[in-house]
KEKE-3310 file (N, C-alpha, C; in steps of 0.2 Angstrom, whole numbers, plus 5000, padded with zeros to 4 digits):
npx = (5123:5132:5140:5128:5123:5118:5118:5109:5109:5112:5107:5096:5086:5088:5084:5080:5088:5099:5098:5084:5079:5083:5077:5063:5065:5067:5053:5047:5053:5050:5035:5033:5036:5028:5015:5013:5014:4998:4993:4996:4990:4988:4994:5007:5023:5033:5046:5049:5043:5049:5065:5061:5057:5067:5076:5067:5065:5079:5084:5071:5064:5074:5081:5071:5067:5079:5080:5067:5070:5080:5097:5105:5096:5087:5074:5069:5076:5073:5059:5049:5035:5034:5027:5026:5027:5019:5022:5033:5032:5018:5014:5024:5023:5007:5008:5020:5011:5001:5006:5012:5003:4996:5005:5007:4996:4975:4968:4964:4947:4942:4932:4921:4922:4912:4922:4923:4928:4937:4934:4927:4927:4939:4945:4938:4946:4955:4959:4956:4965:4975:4971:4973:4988:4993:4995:5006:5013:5012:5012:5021:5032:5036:5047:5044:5038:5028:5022:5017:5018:5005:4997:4997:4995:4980:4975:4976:4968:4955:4956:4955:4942:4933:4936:4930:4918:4915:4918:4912:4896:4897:4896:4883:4875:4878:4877:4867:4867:4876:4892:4901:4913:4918:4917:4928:4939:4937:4941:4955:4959:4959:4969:4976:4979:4980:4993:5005:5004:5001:5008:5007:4996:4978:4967:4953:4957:4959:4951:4946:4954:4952:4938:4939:4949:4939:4931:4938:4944:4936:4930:4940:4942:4931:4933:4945:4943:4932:4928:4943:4947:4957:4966:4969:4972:4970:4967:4976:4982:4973:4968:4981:4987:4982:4976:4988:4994:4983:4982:4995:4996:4986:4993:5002:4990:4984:4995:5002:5012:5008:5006:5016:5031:5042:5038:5030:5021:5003:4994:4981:4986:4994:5002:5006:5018:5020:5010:5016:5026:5024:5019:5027:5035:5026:5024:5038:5039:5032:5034:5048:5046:5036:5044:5057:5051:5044:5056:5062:5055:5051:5063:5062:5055:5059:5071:5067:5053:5037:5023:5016:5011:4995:4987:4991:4989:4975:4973:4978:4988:4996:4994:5004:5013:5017:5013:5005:4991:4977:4966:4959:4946)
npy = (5018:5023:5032:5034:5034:5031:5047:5061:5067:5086:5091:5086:5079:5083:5081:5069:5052:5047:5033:5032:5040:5037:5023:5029:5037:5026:5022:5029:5028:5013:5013:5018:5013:5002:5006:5008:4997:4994:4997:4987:4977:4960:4954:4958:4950:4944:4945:4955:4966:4965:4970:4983:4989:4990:4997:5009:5013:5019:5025:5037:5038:5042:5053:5064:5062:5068:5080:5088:5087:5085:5092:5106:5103:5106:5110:5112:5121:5129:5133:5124:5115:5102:5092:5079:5071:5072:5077:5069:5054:5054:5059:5055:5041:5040:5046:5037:5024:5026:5025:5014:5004:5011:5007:4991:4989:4985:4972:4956:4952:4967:4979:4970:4960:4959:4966:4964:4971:4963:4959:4967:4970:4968:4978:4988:4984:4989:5001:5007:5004:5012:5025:5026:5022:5033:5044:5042:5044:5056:5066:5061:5066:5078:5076:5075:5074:5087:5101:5104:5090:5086:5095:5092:5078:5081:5090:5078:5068:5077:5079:5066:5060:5071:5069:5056:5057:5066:5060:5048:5054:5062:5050:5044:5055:5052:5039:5034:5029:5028:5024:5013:5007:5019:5029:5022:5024:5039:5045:5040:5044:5059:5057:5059:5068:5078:5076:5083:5095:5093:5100:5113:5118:5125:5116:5122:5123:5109:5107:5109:5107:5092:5090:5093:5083:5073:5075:5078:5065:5058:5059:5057:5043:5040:5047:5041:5027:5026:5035:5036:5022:5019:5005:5006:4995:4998:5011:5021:5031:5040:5044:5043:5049:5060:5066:5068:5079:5089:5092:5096:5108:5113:5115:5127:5136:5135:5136:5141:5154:5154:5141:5134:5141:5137:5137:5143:5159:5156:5158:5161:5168:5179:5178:5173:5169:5157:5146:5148:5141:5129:5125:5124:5113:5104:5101:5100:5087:5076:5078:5072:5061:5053:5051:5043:5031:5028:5024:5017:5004:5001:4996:4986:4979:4975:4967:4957:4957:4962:4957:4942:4929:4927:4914:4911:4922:4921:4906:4916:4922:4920:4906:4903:4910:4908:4897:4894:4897:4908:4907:4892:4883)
npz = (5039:5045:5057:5060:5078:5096:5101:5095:5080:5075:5063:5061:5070:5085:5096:5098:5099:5086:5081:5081:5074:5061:5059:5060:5048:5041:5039:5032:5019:5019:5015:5005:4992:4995:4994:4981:4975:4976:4963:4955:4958:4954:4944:4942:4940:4953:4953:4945:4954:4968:4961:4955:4968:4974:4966:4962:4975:4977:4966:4965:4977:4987:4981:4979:4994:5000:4993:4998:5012:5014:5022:5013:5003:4986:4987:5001:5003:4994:5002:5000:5007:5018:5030:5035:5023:5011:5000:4999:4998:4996:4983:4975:4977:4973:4958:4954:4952:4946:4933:4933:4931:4920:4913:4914:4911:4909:4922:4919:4914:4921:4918:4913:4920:4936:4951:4965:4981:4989:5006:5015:5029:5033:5026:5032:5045:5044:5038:5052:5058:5051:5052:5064:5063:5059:5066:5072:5061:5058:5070:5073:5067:5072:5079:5095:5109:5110:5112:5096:5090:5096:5093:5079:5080:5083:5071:5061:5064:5065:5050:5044:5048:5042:5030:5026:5028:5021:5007:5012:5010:4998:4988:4992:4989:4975:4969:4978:4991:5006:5007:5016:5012:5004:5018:5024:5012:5011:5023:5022:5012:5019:5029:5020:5015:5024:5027:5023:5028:5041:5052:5051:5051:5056:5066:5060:5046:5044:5042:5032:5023:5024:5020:5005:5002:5004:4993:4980:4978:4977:4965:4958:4958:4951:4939:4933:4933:4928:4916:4910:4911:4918:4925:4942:4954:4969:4969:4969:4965:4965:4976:4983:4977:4971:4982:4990:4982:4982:4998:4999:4990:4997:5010:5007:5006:5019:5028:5045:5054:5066:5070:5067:5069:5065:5051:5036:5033:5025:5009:5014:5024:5021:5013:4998:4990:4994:4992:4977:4977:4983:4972:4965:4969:4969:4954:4949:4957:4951:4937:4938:4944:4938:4927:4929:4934:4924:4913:4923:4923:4909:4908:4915:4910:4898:4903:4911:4911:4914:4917:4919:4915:4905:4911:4923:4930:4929:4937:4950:4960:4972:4972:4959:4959:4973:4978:4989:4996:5001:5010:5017:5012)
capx = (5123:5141:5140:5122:5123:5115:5116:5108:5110:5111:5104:5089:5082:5092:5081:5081:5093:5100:5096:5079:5076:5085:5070:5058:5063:5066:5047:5043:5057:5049:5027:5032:5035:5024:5010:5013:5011:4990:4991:4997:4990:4986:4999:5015:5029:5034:5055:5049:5040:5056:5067:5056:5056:5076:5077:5063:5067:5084:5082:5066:5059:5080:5081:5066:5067:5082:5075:5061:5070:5089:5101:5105:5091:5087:5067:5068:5081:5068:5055:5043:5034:5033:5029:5027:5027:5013:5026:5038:5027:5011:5013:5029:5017:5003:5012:5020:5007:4999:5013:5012:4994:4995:5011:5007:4988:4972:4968:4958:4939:4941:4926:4916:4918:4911:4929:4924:4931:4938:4933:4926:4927:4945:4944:4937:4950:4963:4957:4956:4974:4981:4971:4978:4995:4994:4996:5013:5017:5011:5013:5030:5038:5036:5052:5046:5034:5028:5014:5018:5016:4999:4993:4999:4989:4975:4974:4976:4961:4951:4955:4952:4935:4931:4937:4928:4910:4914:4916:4903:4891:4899:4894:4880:4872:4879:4876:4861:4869:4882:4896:4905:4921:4919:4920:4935:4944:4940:4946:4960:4961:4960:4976:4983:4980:4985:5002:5008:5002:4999:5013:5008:4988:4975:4959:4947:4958:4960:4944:4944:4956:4948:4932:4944:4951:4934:4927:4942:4948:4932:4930:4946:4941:4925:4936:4950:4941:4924:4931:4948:4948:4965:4965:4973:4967:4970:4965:4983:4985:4965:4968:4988:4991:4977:4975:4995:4994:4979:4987:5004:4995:4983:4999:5002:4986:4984:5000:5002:5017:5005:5005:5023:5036:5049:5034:5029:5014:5003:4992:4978:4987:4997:5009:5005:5021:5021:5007:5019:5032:5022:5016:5032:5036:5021:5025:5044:5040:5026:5037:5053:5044:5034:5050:5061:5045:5042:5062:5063:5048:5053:5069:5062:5049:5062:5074:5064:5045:5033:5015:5014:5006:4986:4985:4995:4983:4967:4973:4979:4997:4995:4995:5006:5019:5021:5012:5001:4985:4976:4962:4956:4938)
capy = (5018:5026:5037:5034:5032:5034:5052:5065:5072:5091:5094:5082:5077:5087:5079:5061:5047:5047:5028:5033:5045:5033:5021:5035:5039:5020:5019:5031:5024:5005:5012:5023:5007:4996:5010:5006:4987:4993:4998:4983:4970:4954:4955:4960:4946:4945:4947:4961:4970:4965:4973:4989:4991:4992:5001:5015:5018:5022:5032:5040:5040:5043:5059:5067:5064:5074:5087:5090:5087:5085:5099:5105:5099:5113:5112:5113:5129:5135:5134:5120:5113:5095:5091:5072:5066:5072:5077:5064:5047:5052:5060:5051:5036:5040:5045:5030:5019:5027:5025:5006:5003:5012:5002:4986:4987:4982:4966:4953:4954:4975:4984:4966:4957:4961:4965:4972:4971:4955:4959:4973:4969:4968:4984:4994:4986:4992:5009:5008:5003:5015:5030:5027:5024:5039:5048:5042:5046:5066:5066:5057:5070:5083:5075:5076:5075:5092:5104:5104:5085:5087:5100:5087:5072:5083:5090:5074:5066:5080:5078:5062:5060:5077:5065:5050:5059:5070:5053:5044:5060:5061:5043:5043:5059:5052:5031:5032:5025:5029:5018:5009:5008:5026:5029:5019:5028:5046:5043:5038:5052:5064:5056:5059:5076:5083:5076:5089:5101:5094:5102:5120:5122:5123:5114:5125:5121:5104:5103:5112:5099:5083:5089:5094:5077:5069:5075:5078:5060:5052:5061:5054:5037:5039:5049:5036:5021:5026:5039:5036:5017:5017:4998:5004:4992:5000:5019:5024:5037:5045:5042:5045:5056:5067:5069:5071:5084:5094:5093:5101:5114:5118:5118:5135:5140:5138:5137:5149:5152:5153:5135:5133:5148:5134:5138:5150:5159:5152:5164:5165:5173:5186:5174:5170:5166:5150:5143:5145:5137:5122:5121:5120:5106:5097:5100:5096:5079:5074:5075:5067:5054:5049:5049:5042:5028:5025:5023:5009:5001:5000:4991:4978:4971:4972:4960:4951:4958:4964:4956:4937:4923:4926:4908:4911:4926:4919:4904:4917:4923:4914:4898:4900:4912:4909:4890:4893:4899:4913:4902:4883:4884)
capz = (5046:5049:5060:5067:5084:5100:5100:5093:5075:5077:5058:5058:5074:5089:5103:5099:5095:5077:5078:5083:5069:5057:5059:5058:5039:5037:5039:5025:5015:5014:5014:4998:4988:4996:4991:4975:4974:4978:4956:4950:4961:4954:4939:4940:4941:4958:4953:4944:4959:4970:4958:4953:4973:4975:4961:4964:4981:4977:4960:4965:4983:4991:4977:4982:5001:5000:4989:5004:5018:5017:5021:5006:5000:4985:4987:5006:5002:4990:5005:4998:5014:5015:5037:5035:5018:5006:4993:4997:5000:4992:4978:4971:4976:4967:4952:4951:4953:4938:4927:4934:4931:4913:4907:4915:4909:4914:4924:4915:4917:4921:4916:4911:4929:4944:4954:4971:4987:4994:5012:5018:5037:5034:5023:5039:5051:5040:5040:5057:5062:5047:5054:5072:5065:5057:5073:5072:5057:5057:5076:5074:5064:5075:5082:5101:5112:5114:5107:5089:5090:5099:5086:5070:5080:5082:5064:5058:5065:5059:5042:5043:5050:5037:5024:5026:5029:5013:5002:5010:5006:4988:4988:4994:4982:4965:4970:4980:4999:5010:5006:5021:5009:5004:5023:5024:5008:5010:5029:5021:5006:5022:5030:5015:5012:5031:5031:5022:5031:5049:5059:5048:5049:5061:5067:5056:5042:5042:5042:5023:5021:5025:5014:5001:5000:5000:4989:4976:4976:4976:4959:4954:4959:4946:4932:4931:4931:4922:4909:4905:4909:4921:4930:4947:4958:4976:4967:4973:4962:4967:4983:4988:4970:4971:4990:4991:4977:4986:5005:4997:4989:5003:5014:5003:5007:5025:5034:5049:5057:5073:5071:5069:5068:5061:5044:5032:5032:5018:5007:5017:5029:5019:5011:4993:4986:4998:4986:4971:4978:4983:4966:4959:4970:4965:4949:4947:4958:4946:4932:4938:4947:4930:4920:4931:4935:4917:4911:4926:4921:4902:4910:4920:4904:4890:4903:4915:4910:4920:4916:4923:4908:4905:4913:4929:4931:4931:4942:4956:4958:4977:4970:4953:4962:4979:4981:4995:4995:5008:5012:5016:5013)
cpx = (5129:5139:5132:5123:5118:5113:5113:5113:5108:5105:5098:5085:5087:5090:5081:5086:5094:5096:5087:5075:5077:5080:5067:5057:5063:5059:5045:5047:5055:5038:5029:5030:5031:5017:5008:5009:5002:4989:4991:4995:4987:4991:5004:5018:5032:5043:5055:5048:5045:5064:5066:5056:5062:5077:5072:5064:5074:5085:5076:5064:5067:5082:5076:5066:5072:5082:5071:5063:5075:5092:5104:5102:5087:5077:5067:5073:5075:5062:5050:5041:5032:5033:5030:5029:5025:5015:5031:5037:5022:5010:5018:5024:5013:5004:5015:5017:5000:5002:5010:5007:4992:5000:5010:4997:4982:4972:4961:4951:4938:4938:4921:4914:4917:4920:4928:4926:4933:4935:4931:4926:4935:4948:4944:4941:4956:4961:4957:4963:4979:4978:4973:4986:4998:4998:5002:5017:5019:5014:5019:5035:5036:5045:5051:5040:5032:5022:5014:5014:5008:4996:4993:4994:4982:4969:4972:4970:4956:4950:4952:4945:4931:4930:4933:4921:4909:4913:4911:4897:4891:4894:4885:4874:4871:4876:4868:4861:4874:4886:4902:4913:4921:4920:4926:4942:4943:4942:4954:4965:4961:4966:4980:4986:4983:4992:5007:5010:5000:5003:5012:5003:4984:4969:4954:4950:4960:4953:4942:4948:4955:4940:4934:4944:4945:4932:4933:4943:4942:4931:4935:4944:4938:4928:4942:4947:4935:4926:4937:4951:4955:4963:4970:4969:4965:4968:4970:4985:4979:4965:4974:4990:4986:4978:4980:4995:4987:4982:4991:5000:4991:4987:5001:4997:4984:4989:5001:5009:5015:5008:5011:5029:5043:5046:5035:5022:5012:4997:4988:4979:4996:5001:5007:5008:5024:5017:5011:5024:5031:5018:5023:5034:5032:5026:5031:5045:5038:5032:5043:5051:5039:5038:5054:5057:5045:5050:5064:5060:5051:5058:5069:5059:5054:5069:5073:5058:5040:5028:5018:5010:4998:4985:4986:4992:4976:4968:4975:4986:4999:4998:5002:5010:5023:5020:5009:4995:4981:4971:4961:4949:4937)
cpy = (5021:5033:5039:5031:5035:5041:5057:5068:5080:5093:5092:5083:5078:5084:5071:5057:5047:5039:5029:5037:5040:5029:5022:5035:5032:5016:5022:5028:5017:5008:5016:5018:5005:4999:5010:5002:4988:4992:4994:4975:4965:4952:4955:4951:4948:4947:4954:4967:4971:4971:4982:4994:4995:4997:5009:5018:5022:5026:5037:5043:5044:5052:5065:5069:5069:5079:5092:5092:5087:5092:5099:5104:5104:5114:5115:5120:5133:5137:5131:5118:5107:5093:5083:5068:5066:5073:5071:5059:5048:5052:5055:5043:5033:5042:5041:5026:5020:5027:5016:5003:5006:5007:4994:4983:4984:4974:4961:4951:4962:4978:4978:4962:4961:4962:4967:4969:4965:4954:4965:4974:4970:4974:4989:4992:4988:4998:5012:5008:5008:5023:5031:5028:5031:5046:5048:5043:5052:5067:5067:5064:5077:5082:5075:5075:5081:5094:5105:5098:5081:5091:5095:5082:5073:5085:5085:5070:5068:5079:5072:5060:5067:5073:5062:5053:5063:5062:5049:5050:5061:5054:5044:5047:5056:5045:5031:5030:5026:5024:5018:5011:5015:5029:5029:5024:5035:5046:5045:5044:5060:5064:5058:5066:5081:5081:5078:5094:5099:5098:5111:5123:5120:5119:5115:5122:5117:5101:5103:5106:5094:5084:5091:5087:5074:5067:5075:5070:5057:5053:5057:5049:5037:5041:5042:5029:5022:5029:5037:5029:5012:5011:5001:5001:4995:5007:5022:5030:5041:5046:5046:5051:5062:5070:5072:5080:5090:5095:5099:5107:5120:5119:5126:5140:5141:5139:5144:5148:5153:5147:5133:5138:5145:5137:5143:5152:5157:5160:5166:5170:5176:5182:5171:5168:5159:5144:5144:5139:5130:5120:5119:5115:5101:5097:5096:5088:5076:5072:5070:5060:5049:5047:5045:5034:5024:5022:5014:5003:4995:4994:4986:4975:4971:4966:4956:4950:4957:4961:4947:4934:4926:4919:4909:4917:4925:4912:4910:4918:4921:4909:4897:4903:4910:4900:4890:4898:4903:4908:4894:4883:4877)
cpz = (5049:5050:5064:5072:5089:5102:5094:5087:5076:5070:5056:5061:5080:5098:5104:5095:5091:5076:5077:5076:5060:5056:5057:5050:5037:5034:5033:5021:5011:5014:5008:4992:4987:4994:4984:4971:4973:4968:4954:4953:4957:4948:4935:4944:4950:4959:4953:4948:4963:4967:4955:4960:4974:4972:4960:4971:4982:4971:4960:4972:4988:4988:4980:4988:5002:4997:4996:5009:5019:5019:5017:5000:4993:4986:4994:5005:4997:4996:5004:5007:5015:5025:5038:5028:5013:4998:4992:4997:4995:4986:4972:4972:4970:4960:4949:4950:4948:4933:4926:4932:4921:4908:4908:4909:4911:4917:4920:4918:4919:4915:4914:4916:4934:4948:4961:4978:4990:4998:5016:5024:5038:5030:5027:5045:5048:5041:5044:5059:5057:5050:5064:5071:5061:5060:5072:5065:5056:5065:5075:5072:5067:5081:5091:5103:5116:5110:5103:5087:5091:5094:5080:5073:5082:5075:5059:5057:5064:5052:5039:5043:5046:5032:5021:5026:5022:5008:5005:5007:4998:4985:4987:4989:4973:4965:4975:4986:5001:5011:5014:5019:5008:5010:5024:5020:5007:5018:5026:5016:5013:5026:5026:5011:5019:5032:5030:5025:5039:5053:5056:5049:5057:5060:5061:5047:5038:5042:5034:5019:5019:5017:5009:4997:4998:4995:4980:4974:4974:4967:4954:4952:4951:4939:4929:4929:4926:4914:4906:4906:4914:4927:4938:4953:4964:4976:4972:4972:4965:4971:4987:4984:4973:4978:4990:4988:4980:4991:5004:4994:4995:5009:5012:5005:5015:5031:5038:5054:5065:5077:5074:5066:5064:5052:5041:5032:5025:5015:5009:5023:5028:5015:5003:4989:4989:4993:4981:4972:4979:4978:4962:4963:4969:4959:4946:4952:4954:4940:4933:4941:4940:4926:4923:4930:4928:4914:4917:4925:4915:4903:4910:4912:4900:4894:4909:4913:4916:4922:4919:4916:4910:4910:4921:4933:4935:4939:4949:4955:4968:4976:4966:4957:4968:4983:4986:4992:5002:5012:5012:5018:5009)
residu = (UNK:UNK:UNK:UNK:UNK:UNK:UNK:UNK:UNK:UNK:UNK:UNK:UNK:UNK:UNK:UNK:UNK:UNK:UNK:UNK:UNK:UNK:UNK:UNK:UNK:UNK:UNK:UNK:UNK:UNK:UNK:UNK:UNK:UNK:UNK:UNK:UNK:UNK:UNK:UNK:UNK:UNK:UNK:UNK:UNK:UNK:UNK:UNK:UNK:UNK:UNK:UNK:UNK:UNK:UNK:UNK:UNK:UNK:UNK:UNK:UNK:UNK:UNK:UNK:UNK:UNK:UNK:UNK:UNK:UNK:UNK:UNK:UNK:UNK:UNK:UNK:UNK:UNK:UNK:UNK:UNK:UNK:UNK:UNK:UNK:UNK:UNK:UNK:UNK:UNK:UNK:UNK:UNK:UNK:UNK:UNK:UNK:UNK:UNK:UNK:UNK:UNK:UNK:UNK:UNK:UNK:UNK:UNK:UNK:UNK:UNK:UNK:UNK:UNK:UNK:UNK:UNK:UNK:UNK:UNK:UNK:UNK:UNK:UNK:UNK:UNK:UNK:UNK:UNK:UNK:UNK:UNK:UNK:UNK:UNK:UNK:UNK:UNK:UNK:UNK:UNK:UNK:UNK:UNK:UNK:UNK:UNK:UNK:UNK:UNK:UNK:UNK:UNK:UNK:UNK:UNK:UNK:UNK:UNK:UNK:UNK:UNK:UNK:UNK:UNK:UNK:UNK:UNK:UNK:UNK:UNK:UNK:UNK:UNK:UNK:UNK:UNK:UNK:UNK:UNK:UNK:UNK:UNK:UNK:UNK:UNK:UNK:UNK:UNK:UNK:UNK:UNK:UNK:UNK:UNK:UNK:UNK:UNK:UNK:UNK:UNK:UNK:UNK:UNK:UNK:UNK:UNK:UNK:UNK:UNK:UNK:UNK:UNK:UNK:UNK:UNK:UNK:UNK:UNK:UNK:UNK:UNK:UNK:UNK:UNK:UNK:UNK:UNK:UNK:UNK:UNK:UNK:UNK:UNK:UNK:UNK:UNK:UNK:UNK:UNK:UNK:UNK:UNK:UNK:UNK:UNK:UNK:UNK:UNK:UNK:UNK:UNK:UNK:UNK:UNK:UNK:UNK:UNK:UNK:UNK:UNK:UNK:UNK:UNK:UNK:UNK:UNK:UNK:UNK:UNK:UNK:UNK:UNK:UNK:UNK:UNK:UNK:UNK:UNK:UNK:UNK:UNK:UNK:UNK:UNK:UNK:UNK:UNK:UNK:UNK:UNK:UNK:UNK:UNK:UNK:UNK:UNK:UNK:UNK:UNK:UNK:UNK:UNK:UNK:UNK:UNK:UNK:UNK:UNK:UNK:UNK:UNK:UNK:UNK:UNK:UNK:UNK:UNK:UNK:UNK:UNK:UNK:UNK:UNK:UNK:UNK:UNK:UNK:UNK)
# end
């Protein structure tokens, strides 16, 4: 906090309060973690989570942010394009959260119990309240109330509503019914994919976007859990990894300096070493967020340990960890 005050920072945010901006990243700062939490729910030690959180936000997600976005920063000097998150939030997310979900291992009864949704009324109002706040988080970083900001909360809501109709469609072809939660989670895969890219593309191409996302993560969902076995509960990596990892490339491919002059054009309009560049920030986040991700991991189980007893498990980590229980039925 030294040195944030009431006015304006010239380097960051020129138009609004430093404190106000300071906030701002504090939001992406504590949902990066908490995105996390979706891979290892029902299992991990609650020290260890605590612990892993402190310790990944400031070895991982503090690195990065300034990589993308700092002055100085050498990705945003190389010209990677990152306008809310999708490199800094999502992908480091979802790559953690499949590190977490492989090293912790599955949850007991995965692949022989029924496991499915707690609540699906409370699934579609979460959805609800995350694609409204969304607004503020693509919108938000446009720094201002003006027409950048208006174009990112227009975008957004295209990709979204693009998102959610491609996976229920995917759903609905491979499974036989248009799934409500498929709805919900490509929705949500389509949030995940314009955040990259909302303050850099238009309408038409966030439309490519959202059906982009749909249809890529739902895939994921089906490869990770069916094929290769990976227990993430919340499909954080399918969802935030993959979607993230499409956005930031298709940032490459459609950004228009129409949209915003502060940009780069992307390859569809004439600009095709913007697509490499956004592959090497995929790429070198991908691996320093797995390595780093796995090295803290390895820490916490050899001297606190990550997993929670088989008994303490199957009772509920409600009860054994926290002594209260969510309902009284």
């Amino acid at each position: 906090m030294r040195g944030v005050g009431q006015e304006p920072n010239p380097d960051y945010a020129a138009t609004i309060p430093a404190l106000s901006f300071m906030a701002f990243q504090m939001m992406f700062a504590i949902i990066t973690p908490a995105l996390i939490t979706g891979a290892f729910a029902e299992r991990k030690r609650f020290k260890a989570m605590v612990v892993f959180s402190l310790l990944w936000a400031t070895l991982v997600y503090a690195p990065v942010a300034h990589w993308v976005w700092g002055v100085g920063g050498w990705l945003r000097t190389y010209g990677a394009l990152d306008f809310a998150g999708g490199t800094v939030v999502h992908i480091t997310a979802g790559v953690a959260a499949l590190v977490a979900a492989m090293m912790l291992g599955k949850r007991i009864g995965f692949g022989s119990q029924s496991l499915e949704p707690h609540n699906l009324t409370y699934t579609v109002l979460g959805a609800g309240l995350l694609w409204f706040g969304w607004f503020g988080f693509n919108g938000g970083s446009a720094l201002g109330a003006n027409g950048l900001a208006a174009s990112a909360l227009v975008v957004t809501n295209t990709a979204a509503a693009m998102g959610g109709l491609a996976w229920m469609t995917a759903s609905w072809l491979r499974h036989g019914h248009p799934s409500v939660l498929g709805l919900a989670a490509g929705a949500v895969a389509g949030l995940v994919a314009i955040t990259p890219a909302a303050g850099f593309v238009d309408t038409p191409a966030a439309i490519l976007i959202g059906l982009g996302a749909g249809i890529f993560c739902f895939f994921a969902v089906d490869i990770l859990k069916r094929n290769i076995g990976v227990d993430d509960a919340l499909d954080v990596f399918a969802v935030h990894g993959v979607g993230g990892i499409w956005g930031a490339l298709a940032t490459g491919l459609f950004a228009s300096t129409a949209v915003n002059p502060a940009g780069y054009d992307g390859l569809f309009y004439g600009n095709p070493e913007q697509l490499l560049k956004q592959a090497v920030a995929v790429g070198v986040v991908i691996v320093f967020t797995a390595s780093v991700t796995w090295i803290i991991l390895k820490v916490i189980d050899v001297t606190i340990g990550l997993r929670v007893p088989e008994q303490e498990e199957v009772l509920g980590l409600d009860t054994t960890t926290h002594g209260e229980v969510a309902y009284q039925l």
